[in-house]
Jmol script that loads the backbone (N, CA, C; Angstrom):
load data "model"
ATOM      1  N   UNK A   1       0.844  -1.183   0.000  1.00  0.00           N
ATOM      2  CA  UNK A   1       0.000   0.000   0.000  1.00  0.00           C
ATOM      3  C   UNK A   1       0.889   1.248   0.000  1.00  0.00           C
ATOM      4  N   UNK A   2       0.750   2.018  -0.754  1.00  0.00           N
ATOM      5  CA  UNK A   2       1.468   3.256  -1.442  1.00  0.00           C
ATOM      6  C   UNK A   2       0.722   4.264  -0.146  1.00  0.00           C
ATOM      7  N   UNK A   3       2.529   5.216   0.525  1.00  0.00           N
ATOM      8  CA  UNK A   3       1.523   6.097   1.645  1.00  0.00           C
ATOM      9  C   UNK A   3       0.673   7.861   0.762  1.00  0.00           C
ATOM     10  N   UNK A   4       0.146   8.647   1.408  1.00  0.00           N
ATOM     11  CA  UNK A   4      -0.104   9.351   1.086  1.00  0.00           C
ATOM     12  C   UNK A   4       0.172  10.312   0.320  1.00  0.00           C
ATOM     13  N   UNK A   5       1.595  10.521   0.787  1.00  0.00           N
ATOM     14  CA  UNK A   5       2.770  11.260   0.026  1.00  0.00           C
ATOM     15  C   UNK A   5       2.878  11.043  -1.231  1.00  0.00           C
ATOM     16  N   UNK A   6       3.140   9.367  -1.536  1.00  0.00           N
ATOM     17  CA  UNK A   6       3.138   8.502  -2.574  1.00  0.00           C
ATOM     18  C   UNK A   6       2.197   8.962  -3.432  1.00  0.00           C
ATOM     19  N   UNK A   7       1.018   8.603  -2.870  1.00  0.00           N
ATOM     20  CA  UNK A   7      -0.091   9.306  -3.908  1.00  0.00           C
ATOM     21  C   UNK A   7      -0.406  10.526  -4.289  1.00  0.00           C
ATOM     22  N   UNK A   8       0.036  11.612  -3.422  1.00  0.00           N
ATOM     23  CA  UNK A   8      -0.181  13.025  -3.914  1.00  0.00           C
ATOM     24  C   UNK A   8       0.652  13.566  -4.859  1.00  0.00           C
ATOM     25  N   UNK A   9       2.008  12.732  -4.655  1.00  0.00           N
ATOM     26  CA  UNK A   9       2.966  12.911  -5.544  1.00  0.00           C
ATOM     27  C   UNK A   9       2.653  12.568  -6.803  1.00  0.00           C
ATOM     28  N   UNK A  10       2.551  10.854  -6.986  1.00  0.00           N
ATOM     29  CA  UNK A  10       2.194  10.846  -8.259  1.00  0.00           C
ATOM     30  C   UNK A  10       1.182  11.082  -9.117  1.00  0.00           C
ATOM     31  N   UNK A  11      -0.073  11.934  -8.333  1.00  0.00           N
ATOM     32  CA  UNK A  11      -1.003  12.544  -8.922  1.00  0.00           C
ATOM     33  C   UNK A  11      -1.043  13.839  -9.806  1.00  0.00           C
ATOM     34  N   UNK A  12       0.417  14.413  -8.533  1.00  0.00           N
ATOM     35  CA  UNK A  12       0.679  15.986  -9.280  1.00  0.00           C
ATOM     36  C   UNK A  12       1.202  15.772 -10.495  1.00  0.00           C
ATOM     37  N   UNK A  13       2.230  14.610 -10.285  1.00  0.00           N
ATOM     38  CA  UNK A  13       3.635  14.097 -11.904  1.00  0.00           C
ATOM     39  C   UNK A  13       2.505  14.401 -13.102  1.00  0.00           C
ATOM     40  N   UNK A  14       1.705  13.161 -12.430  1.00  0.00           N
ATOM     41  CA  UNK A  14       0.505  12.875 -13.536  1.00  0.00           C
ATOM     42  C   UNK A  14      -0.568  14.266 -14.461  1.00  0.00           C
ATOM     43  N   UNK A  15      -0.782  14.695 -12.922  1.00  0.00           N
ATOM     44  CA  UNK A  15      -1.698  15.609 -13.523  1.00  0.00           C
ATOM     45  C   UNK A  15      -1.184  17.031 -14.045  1.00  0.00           C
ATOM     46  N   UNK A  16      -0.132  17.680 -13.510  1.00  0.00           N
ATOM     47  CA  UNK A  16       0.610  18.433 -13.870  1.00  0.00           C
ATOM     48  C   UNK A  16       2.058  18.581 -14.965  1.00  0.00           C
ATOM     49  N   UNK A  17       1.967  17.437 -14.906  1.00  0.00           N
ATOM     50  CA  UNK A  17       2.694  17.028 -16.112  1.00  0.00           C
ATOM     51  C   UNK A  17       4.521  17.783 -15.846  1.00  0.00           C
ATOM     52  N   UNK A  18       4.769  17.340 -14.866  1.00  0.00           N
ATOM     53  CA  UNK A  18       6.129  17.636 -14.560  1.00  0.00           C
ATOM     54  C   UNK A  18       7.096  16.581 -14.338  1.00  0.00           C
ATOM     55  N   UNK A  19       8.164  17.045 -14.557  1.00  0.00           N
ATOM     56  CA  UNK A  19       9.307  15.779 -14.632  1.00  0.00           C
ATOM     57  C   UNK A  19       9.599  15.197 -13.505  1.00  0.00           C
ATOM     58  N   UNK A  20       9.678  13.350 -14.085  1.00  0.00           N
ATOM     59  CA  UNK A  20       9.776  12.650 -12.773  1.00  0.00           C
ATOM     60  C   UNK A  20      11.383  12.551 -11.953  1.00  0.00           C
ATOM     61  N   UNK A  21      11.394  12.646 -10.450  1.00  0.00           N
ATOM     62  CA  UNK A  21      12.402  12.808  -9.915  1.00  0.00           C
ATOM     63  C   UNK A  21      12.851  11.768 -10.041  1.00  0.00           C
ATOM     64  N   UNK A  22      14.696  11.673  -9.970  1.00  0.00           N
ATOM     65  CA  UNK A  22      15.562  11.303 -10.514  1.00  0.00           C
ATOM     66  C   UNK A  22      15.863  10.024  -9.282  1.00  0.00           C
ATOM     67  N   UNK A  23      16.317   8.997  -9.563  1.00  0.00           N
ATOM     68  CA  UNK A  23      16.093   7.509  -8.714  1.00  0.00           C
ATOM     69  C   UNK A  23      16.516   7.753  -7.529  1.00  0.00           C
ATOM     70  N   UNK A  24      16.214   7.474  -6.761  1.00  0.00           N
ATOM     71  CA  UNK A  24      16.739   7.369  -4.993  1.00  0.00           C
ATOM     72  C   UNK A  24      16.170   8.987  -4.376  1.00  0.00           C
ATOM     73  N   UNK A  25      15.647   9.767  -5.199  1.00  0.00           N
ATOM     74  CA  UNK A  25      15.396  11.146  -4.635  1.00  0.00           C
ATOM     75  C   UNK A  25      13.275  10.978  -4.938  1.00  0.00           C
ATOM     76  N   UNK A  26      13.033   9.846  -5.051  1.00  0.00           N
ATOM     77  CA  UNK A  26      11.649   9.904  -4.985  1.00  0.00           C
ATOM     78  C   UNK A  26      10.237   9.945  -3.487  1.00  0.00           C
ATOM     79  N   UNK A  27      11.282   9.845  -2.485  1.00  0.00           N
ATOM     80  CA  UNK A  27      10.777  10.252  -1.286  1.00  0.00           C
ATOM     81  C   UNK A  27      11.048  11.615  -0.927  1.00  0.00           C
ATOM     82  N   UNK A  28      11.815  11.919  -1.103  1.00  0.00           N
ATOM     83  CA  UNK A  28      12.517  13.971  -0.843  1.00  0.00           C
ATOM     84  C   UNK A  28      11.144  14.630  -1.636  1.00  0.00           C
ATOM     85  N   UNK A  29      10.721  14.335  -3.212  1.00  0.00           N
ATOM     86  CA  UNK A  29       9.891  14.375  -3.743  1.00  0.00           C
ATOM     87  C   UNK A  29       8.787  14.808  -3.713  1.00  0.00           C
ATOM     88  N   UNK A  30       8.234  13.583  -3.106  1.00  0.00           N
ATOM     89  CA  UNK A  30       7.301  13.598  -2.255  1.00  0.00           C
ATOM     90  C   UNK A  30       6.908  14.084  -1.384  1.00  0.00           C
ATOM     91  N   UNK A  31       7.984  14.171  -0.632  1.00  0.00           N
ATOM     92  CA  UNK A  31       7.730  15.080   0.656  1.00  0.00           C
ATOM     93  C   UNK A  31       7.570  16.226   0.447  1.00  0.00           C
ATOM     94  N   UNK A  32       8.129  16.983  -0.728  1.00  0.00           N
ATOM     95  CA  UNK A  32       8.677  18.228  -1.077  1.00  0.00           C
ATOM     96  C   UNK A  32       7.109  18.517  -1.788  1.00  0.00           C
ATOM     97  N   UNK A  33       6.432  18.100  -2.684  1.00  0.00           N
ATOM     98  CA  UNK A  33       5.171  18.027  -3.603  1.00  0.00           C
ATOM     99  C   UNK A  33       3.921  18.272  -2.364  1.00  0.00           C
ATOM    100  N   UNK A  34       4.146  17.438  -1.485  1.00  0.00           N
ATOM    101  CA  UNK A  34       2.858  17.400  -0.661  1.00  0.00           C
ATOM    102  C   UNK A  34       2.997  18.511   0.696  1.00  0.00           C
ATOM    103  N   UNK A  35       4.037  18.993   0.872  1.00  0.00           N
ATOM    104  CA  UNK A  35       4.649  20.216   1.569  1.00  0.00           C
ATOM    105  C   UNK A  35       4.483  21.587   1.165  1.00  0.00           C
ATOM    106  N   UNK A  36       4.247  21.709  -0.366  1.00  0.00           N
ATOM    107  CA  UNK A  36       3.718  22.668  -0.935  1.00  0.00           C
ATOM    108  C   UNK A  36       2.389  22.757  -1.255  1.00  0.00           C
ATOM    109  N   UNK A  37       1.742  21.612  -1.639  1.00  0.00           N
ATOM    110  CA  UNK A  37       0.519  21.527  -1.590  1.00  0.00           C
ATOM    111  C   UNK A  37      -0.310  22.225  -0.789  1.00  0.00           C
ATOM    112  N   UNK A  38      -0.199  21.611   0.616  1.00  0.00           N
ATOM    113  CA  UNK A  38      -0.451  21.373   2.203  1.00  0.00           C
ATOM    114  C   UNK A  38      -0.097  23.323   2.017  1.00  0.00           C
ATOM    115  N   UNK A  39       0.787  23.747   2.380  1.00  0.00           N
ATOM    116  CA  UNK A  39       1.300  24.970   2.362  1.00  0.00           C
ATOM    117  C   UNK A  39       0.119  26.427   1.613  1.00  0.00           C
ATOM    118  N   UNK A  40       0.200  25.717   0.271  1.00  0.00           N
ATOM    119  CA  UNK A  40      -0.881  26.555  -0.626  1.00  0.00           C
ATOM    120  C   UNK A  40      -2.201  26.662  -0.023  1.00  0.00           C
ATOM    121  N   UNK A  41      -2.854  25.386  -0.020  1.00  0.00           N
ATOM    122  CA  UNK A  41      -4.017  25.342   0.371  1.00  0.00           C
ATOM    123  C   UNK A  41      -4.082  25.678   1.452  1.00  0.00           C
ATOM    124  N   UNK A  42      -3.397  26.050   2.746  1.00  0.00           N
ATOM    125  CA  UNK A  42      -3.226  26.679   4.331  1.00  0.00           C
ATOM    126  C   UNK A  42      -3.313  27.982   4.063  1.00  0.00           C
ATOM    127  N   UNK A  43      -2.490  28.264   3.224  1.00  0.00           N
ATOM    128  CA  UNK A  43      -2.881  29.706   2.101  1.00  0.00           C
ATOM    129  C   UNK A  43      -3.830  30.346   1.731  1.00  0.00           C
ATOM    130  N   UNK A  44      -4.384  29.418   0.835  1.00  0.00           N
ATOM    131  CA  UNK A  44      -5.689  30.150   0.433  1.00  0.00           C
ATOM    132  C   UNK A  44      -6.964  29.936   1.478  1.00  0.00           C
ATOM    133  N   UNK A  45      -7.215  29.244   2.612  1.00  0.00           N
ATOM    134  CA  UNK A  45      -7.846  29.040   3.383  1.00  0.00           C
ATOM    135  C   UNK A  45      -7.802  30.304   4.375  1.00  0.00           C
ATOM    136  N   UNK A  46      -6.144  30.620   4.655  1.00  0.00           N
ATOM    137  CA  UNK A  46      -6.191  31.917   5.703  1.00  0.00           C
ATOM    138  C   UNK A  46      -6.483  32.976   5.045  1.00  0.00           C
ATOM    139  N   UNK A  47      -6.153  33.075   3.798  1.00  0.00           N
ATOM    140  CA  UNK A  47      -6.583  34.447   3.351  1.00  0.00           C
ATOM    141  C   UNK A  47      -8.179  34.735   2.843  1.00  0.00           C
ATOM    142  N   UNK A  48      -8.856  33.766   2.916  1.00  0.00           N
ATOM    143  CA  UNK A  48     -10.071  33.104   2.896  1.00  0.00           C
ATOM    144  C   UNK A  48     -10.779  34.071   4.560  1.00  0.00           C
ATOM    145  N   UNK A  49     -10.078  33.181   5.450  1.00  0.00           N
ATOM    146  CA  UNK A  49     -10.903  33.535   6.513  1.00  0.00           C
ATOM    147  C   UNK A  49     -10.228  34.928   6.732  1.00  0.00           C
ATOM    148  N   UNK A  50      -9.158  35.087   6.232  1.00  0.00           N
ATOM    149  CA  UNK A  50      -8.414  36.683   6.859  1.00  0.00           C
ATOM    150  C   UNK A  50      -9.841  37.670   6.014  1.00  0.00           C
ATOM    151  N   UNK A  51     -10.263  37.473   4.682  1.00  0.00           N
ATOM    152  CA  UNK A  51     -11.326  38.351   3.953  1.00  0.00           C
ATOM    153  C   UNK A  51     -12.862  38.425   4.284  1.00  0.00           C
ATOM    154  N   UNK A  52     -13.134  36.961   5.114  1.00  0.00           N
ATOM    155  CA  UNK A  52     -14.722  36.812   5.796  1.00  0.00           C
ATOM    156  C   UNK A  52     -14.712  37.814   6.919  1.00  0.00           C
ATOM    157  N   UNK A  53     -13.594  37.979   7.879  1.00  0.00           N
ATOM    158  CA  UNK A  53     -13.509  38.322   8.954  1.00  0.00           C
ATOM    159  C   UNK A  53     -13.374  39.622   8.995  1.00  0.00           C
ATOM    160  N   UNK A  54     -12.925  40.101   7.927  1.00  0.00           N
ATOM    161  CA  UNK A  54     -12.977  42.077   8.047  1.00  0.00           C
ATOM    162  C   UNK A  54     -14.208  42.393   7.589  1.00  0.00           C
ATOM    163  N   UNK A  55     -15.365  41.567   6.666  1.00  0.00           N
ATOM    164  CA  UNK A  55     -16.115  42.397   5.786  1.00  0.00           C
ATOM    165  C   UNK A  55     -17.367  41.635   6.593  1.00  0.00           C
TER     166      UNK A  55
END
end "model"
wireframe off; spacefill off
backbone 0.3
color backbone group
């Protein structure tokens, strides 16, 4: 069973169409793909509630 990482990763490769990381660096990857993800979307969520909350 492939962990989470695993799958977010190779969803982005897939769906975003970016080049696959280079052998033995496919966990860094991963980690690195779903770290930004995670990051963005924390993103647009605070600036989300930062814009409900003044108006």
């Amino acid at each position: 069973m492939k962990s989470l990482t695993d799958i977010v990763s190779e969803s982005f490769i897939w769906g975003v169409g970016i080049t696959r990381p280079k052998a033995g660096k496919e966990r860094l990857a991963a980690y690195y793909i779903t770290g930004v993800l995670a990051a963005t979307i924390l993103g647009v969520l605070g600036a989300f509630l930062f814009v409900i909350t003044r108006f």
